[in-house]
Each structure stands twice: as C-alpha cells, then as structure tokens.
N, C-alpha and C positions, 0 to 999 in steps of 0.2 A: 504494500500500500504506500503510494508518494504523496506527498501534501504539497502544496503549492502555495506560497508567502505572496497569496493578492497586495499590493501596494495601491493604498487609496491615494489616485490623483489629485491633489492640490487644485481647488476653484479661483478660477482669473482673481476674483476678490481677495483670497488669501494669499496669493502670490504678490499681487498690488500692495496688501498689508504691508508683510515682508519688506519686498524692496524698502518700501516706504519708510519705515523700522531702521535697515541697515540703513538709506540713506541721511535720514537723522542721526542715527549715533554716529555717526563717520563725521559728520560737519559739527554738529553741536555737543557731542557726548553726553553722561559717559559709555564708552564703546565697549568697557569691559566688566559694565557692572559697577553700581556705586559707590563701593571703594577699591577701584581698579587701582592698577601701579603700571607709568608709564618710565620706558628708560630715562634715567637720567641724563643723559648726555640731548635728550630733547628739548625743547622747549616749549611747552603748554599752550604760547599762545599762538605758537606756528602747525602745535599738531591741531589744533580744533580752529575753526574759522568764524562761529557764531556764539552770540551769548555770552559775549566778555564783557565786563567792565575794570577796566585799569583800574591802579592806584594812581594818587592824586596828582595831576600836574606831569603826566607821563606823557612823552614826546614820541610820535612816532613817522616814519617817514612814509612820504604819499608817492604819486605815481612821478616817475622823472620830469622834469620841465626842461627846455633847452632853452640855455642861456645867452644862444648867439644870436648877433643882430639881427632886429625885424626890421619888414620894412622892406626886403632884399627884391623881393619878386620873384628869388629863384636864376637870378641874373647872376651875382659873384657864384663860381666855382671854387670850390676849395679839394689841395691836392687830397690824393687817398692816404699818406701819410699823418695826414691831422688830424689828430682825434677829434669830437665830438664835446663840444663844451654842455655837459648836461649834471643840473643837479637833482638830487632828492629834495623834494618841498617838505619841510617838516609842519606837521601838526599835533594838535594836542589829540590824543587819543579819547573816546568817549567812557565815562566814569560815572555814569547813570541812567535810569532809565525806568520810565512810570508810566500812568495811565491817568485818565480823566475820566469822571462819570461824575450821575446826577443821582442821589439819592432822592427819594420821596419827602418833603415838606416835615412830616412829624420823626423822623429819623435822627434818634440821638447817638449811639453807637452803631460802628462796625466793627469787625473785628479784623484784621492785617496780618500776614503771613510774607515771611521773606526769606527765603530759601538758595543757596547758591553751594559751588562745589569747593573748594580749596586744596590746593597741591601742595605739598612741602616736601623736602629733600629728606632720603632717610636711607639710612644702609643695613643691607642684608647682610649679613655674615656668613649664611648657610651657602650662599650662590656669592665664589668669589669669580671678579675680573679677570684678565689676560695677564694683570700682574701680580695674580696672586691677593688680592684686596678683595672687601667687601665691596660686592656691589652696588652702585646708587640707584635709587628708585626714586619718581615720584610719586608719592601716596597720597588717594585722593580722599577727603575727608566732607563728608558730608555736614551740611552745617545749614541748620532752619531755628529758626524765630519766630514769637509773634506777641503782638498786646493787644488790649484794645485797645480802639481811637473813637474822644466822646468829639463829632463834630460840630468846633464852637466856632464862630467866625473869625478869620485873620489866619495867621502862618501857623503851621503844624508842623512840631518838632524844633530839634532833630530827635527821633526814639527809635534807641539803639533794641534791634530782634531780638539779641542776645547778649550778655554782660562780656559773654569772650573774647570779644570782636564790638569792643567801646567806638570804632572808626567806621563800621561800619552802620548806616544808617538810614531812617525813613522821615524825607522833609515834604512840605508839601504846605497847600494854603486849601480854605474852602469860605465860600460866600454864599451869604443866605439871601431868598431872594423869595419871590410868594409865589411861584410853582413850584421849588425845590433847591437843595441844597445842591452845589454843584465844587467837585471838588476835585485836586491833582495831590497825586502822591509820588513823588521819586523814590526808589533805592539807589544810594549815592555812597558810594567808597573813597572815604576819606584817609584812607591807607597812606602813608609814605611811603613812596618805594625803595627798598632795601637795597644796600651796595650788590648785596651778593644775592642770587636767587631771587631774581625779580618778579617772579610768576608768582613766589607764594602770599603777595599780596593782593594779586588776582581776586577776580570772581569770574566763578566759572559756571554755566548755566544757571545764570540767573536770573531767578523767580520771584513775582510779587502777587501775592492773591487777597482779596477783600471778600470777607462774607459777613452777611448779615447774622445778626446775634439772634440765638434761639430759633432758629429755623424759618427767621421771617426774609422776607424777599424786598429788601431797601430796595432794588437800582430798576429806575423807570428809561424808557427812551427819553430821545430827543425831540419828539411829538410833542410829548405830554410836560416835557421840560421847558420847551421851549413853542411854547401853543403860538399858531398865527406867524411865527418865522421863515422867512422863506415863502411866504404867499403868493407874490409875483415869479411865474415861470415862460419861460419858451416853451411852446411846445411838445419838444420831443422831451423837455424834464417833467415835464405832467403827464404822458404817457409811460417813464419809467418809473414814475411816483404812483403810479397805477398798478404794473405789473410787480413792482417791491413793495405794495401797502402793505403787506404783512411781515415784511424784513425790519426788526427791529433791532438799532442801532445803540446799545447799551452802555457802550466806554468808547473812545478811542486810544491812542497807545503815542507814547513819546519815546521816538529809537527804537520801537519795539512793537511788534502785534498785541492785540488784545482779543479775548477769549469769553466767553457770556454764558452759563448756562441756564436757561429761562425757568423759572418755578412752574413743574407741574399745575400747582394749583391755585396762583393767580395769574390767569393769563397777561401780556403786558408789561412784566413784574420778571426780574433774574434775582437770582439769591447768591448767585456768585459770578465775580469775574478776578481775572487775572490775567498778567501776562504771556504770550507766547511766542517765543520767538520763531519756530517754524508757523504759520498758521494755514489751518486746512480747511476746506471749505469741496463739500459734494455739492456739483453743479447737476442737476438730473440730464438727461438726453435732451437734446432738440433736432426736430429734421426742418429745414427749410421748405416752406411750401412754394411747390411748383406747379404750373399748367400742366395739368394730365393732355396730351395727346387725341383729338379725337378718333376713334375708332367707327362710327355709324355714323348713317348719315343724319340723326338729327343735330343739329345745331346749339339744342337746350341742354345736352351733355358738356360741350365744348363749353358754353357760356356757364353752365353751375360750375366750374371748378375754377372759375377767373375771380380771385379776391375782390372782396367789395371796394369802393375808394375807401382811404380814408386809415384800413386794418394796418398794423405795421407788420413788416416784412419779415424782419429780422427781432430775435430777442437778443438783446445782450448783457453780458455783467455789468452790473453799474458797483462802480466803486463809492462809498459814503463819503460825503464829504466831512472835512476834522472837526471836532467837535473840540474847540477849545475855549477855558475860562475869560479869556477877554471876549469872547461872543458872546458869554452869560450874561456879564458884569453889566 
C-alpha cells in the first residue's frame, strides 16, 4: 500500500499575503522576529529603508548636486580627464513623526501608545570572529509606552512613553472649537547622537497609536468636524464626493500614513487610529464600460448599451485631501 503527500496549493490571496509580508519586513522590519540580531559590522539605518526616526540634529546626505557653472547651454566642453565637480547636499535627517485627528466635542481623554525598535551593540562569546573574538551583534530591543492624555487646550507635552528613554517623547497641541476637539501629536526623538554606535539612538519602526478610553469611539470625520467646509466644488469633485460619500477620513499623518479602525457599533465613529508607515488599502475590481458590438439587426440593442450623457466613464482613486490644525483653527 503507497500513500501519497497531496500538497494543498496556496490561493492567489495567500501568496499576495506572503509577498506582501516579506516585502514589508525587508524594507521596514523586523525581518527576523522582534528581537532579531543583525551583524554588527552593518548599519541599521542602511539595512532597513523605512520607519526611522534619527537622533537629534542628525545630518545626512541627499542626492549629489553638480557644482559647475550654469548657464553653459551645453556649449563649453570639458576634457575627459576632469573630473566632475559634484557634491553631497546635506540635510537634517527626519526625527519625528505624528498624526492629526478630530475627537468628538465631549471627549476628555485618550489614551497614547508609542512603540518603536532599538538596536544596541552586544557581543556573543559562544560564536567567535575570524580572529578569534567575540562576535558583535546588533540586538534589537523592543520598547513600547503609553499614558493617558486629558485633552485641554494649548501645547501637549512633552510625555515621555516610558521613564527608560527620558529623550524620547510625545508633543503635540489640541484646540477646542464647537464641532470638536481637533488635535496633532508627534513622536519626537530627542536622542543625542553618540560618538560611537550611532544607530543605537535610532528609532526603528516607529509607532504611534491613540484609543479611546473604555471602549468608547472618540474620532469623528472631517464631515462632521468640519460641517459646510468645502461646499463650493467643480464638478468632477462633487461626482467623487458622491462615489466616496461613505469613505470616511479619520486622521491624517505627518511623515507618515495613518491607519483608522471604525467602531462596529457607532457607525461614523473609529475607536482607534495610529500610524503606519506601509499603508494598505483593497481597491475592489473595476471593468470599464464599453459599447457592446451590435450583432442583429435591430438598432434598440446597439442604442441600450450607449451610456447615458452625463454617467462618468471612469472611476478613480481619489486621494483625501490633508487635514491639518490650521484648517481647524
């Protein structure tokens, strides 16, 4: 008697998963599990590309600029012997990064969550080098926070997630106003960067999450926050304002995507948002409608399948526009 090992094929959807999976740990981490160990001879902020925030005042360099005269037309020649007079632009690298959204009118607390990765240098003794030495790793240390926040009007903060990490922190302003409370929160690393071992003042996928206290669903749209704004449109914005009347726009994000999950059980209403820095969105199918072909000879077939004046043609993604506190104000 042979048995035979059926192997259940993987659906287009769980393969899409997948990819999707690896391709996020690849770019944003972590790619080996939440307290992975990356060689030490790397550098953290060259192995991952997303979701960083530096320590403070940290300089880095941007894409080359060429430094030789403009203006030329392409007219002077220069030998092939000459180098190329090009420098690195430096800039300040980004060391923060927050969201905005509108709580509901009677909304005295939320509750804040701030999450991020940390690497530090550390050696193995069991696994030695080429010379005989302990090996270095980087080891990645997971590290989350949170308090509440009662929101009262004017600046908010700084308040530090956790005491172990005094530097790093959550600032932010909020203004009351008689639809709603509408308010921005950064997570902002105020690290100095160390002589040695620059990365381990890093943040490394870093997360900021807001939920409402006791299960209740504080965060309203921009509708209802901002009633009667935007009332003058073109055209084709009142037809997209038509086919997204039910896309409710909950936060927006500073340096960063933002994340919504709407309450079951007040429609209108999310009970949590947060930041994200990959952000995903299922768009369903569309087929574009076409004139079917007539096949007979009546002409009433031909003519039913010719859109009416007026239907649009095309659906497209409409991206939100920013929702920011000086709009509120």
């Amino acid at each position: 008697m042979t048995t035979t090992n059926l192997q259940v094929q993987p659906t287009p959807t769980t393969l899409r998963a997948e990819l999707e999976d690896l391709i996020v740990r690849d770019l944003l981490g972590p790619i080996n599990g939440e307290e992975e160990r990356i060689p030490g001879e790397e550098r953290i902020s060259e192995w991952y590309a997303l979701g960083m925030l530096a320590s403070r005042d940290t300089v880095g360099a941007g894409p080359e600029r060429d430094n030789s005269a403009e203006g030329t037309g392409g007219e002077e020649e220069s030998g092939d012997d000459e180098p190329e007079e090009r420098t690195a632009a430096k800039m300040l690298l980004p060391s923060a990064s927050g969201l905005s959204f509108a709580a509901a009118p009677g909304t005295e607390h939320v509750h804040v969550t701030a999450s991020w990765g940390r690497y530090a240098k550390v050696e193995d003794e069991e696994k030695l080098d080429k010379d005989g030495k302990p090996s270095r790793w980087w080891q990645r240390e997971p590290i989350s926070g949170s308090f509440l926040l009662t929101l009262t009007e004017g600046p908010i903060g700084p308040f530090v997630p956790t005491t172990d990490y005094p530097d790093v922190v959550v600032r932010g302003v909020c203004v009351k106003r008689k639809y709603a409370r509408y308010v921005s929160l950064f997570l902002v690393n105020e690290q100095e960067k160390p002589s040695v071992n620059g990365d381990s003042a890093w943040l490394f996928q870093a997360e900021l999450v807001v939920d409402g206290v006791d299960g209740q669903a504080p965060f309203i749209g921009r509708k209802e926050a901002l009633p009667g704004a935007g009332t003058t449109k073109e055209e084709e914005e009142g037809t997209l304002e038509l086919l997204y009347r039910d896309s409710i726009e909950f936060a927006t994000g500073h340096g960063v995507s933002v994340e919504a999950t709407p309450s079951p059980a007040q429609p209108g209403r999310a009970n949590r948002i947060k930041t994200v820095v990959v952000p995903r969105a299922e768009i369903p199918r569309t087929e574009a409608p076409t004139v079917r072909r007539q096949v007979g000879p009546s002409p009433a077939r031909a003519s039913a399948a010719v859109p009416a004046p007026g239907l649009p043609w095309a659906w497209r993604w409409r991206s939100p526009a920013p929702l920011g506190v000086t709009a509120w104000a």
